[in-house]
Rosetta silent file (secondary structure, phi, psi, omega in degrees, C-alpha in Angstrom):
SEQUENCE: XXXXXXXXXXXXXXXXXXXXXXXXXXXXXXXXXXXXXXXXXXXXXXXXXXXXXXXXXXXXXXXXXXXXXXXXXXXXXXXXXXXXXXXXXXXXXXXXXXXXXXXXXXXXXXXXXXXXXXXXXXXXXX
SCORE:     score description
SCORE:     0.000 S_00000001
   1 L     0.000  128.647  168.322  137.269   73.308   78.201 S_00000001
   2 L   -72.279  166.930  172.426  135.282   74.311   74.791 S_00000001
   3 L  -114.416  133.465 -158.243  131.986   74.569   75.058 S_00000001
   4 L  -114.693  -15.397 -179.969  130.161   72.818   72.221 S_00000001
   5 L  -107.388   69.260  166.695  127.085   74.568   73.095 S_00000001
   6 H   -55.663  -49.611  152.702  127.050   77.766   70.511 S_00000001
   7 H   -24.416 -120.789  -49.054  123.444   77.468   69.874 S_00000001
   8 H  -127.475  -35.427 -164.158  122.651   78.260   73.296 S_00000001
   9 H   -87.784  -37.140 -171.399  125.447   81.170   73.889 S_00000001
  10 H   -82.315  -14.740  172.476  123.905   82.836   70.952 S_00000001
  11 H   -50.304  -71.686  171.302  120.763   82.293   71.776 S_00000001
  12 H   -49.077  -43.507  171.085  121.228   84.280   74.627 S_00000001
  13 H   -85.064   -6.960  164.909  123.054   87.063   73.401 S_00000001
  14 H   -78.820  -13.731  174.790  120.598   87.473   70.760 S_00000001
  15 H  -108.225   56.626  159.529  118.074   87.845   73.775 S_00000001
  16 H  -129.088  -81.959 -154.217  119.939   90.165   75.720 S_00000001
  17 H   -30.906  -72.270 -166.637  120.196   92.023   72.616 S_00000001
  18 L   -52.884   -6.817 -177.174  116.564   92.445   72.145 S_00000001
  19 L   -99.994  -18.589 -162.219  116.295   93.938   75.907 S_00000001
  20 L   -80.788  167.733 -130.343  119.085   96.198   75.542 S_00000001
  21 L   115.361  138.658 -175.741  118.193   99.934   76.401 S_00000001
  22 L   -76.166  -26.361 -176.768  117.861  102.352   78.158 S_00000001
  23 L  -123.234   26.218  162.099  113.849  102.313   77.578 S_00000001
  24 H   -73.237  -65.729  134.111  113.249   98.861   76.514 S_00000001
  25 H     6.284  -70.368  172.912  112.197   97.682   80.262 S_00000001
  26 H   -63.347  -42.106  156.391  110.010  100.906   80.104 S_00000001
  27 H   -61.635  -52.816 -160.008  107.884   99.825   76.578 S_00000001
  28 H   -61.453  -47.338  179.440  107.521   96.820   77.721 S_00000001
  29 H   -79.383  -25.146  149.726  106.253   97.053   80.780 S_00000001
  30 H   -51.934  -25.371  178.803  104.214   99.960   79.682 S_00000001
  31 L  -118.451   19.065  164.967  102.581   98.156   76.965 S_00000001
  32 L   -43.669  -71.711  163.979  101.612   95.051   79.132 S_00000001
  33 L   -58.601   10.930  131.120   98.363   96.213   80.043 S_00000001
  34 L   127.058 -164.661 -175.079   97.402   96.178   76.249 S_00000001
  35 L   -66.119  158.090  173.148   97.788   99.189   73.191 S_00000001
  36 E  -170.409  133.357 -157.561   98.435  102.646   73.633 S_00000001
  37 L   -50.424 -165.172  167.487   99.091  105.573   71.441 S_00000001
  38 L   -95.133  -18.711 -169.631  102.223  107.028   70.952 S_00000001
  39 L   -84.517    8.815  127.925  101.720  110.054   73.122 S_00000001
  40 L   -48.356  -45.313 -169.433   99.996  107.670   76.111 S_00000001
  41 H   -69.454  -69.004  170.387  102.657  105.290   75.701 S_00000001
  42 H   -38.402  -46.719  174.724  105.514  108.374   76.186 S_00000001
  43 H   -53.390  -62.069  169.136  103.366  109.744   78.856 S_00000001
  44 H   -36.825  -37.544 -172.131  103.152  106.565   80.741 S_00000001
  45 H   -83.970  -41.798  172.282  106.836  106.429   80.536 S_00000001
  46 H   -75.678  -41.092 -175.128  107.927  109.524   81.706 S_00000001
  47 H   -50.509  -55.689 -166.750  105.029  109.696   84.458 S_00000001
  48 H   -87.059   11.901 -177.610  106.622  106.665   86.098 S_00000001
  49 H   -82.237   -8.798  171.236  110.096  107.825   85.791 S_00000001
  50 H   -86.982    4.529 -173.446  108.920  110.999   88.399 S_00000001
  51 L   -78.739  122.483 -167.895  106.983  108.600   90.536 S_00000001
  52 L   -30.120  -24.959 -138.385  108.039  108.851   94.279 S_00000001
  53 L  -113.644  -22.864 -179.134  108.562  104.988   93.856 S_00000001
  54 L   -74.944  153.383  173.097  111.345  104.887   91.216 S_00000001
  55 L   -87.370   -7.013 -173.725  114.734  103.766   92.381 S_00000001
  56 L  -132.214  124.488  154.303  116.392  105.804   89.207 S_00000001
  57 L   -96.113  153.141  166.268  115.502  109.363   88.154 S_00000001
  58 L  -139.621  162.068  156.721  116.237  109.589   84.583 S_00000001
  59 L   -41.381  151.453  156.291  115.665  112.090   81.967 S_00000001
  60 L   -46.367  153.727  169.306  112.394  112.322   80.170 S_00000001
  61 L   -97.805  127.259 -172.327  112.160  109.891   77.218 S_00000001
  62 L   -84.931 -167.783 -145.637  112.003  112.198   74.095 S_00000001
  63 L   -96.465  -55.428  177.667  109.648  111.835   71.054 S_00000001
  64 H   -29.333  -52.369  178.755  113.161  110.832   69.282 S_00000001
  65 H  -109.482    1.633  148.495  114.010  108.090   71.042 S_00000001
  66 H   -85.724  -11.504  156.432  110.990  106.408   71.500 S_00000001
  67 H   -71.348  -64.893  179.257  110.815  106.326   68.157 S_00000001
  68 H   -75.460   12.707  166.498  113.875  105.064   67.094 S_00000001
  69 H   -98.105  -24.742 -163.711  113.732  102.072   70.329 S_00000001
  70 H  -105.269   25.155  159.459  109.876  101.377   68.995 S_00000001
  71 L   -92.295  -48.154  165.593  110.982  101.169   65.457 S_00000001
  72 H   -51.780  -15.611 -166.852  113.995   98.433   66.618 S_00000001
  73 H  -115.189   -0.570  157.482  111.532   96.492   68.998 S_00000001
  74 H  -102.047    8.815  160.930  109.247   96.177   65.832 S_00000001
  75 H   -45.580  -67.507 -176.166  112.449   94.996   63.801 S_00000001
  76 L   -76.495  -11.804  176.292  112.556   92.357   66.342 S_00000001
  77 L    94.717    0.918 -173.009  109.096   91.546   66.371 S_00000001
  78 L   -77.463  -42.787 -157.684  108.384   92.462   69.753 S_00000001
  79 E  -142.890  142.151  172.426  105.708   95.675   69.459 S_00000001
  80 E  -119.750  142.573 -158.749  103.463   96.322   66.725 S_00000001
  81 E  -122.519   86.782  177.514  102.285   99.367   65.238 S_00000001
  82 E   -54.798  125.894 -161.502   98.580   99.763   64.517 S_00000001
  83 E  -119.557  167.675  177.797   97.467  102.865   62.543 S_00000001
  84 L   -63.586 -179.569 -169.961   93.249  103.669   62.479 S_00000001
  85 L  -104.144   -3.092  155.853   92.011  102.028   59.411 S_00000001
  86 L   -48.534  166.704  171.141   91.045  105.628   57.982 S_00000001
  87 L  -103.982   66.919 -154.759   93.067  107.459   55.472 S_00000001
  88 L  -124.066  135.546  173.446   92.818  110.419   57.535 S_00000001
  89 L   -48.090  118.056  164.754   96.000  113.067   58.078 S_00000001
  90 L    74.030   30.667  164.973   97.755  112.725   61.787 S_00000001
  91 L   -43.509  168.787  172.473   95.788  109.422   62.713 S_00000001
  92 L   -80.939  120.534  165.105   96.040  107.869   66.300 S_00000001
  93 E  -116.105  149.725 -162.912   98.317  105.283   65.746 S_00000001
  94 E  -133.295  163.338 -159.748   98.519  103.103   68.510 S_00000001
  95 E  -129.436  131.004 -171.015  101.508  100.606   69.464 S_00000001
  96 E  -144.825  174.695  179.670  101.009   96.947   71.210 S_00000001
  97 E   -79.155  135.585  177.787  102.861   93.962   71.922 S_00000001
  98 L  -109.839 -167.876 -168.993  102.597   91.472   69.681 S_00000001
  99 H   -44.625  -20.238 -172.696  102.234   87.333   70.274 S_00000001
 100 H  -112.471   -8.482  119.248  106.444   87.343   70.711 S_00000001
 101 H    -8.162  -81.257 -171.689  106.202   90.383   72.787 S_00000001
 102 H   -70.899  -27.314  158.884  103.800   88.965   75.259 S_00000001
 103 H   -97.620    7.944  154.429  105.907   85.878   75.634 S_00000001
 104 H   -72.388  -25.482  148.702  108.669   87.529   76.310 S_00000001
 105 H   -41.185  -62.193 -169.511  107.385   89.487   79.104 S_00000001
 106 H   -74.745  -10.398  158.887  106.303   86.151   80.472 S_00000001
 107 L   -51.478  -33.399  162.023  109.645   84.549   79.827 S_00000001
 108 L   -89.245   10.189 -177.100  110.867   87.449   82.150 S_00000001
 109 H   -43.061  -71.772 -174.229  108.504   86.760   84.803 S_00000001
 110 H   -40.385  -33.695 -160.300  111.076   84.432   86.684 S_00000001
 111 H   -80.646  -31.704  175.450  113.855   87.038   86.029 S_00000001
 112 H   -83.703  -30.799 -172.961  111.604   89.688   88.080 S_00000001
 113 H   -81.799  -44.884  167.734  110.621   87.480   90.839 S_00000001
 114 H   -52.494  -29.248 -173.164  114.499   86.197   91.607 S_00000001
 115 H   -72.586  -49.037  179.327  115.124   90.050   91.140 S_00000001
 116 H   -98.158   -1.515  170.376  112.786   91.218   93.718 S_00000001
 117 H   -82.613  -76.311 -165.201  113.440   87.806   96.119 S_00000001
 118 H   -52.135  -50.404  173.559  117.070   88.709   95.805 S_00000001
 119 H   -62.923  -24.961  162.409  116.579   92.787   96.962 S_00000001
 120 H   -70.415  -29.732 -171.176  114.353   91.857   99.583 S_00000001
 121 H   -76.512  -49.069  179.021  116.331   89.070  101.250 S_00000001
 122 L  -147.904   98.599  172.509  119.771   90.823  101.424 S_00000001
 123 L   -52.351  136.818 -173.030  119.620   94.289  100.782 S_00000001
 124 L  -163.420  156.683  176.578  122.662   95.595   98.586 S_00000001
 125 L   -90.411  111.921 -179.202  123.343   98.188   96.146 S_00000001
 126 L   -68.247    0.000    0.000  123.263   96.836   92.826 S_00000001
């Protein structure tokens, strides 16, 4: 059977797209809880990838590649990049979600609650 509904498949793979990463999941969730520089935002990110609590150790996230994922998630419109409004050498620039950002978090709410309903109910290795 074709499927007649292309809208809809791309729709989806353009929003997959916008998640994919190894550290998108980590910005995101990291910048929930409102702006943050870049080295708070990196910090934050790395802090919880040693936290007794993660299910994944990963590498640190370098300076590199939080660059080049929070230049792509302001491509997309997701994160915004505020600089101070001086003209002053090595401002704080600080990085937030912006209005399509913030619903996209809540657009994954549902995706996190079936996510943690499904690992609690019948534990399995993923």
């Amino acid at each position: 059977m074709v499927s007649d509904n292309v809208p809809y498949r791309q729709s989806l793979l353009e929003a997959i797209g916008i998640l994919s990463g190894r550290w998108v999941p980590a910005i995101l969730s990291s910048l929930a809880t409102g702006p943050l520089t870049f080295g708070d935002l990196q910090s934050a990110i790395n802090d919880m990838e040693t936290h007794p609590a993660a299910t994944s150790r990963r590498n640190a996230l370098t300076r590199k590649v939080l660059t080049e994922t929070l230049g792509r998630l302001q491509r997309d419109d997701i994160v915004q990049r505020q600089a101070a409004e001086d003209d002053v050498p090595f401002q704080n620039v600080w990085y937030e979600l912006t209005p399509d950002g913030e619903k996209l978090l809540k657009a994954l709410r549902p995706l996190i609650a079936w996510e943690q309903a499904r690992t609690t109910a019948t534990p399995h290795s993923h």
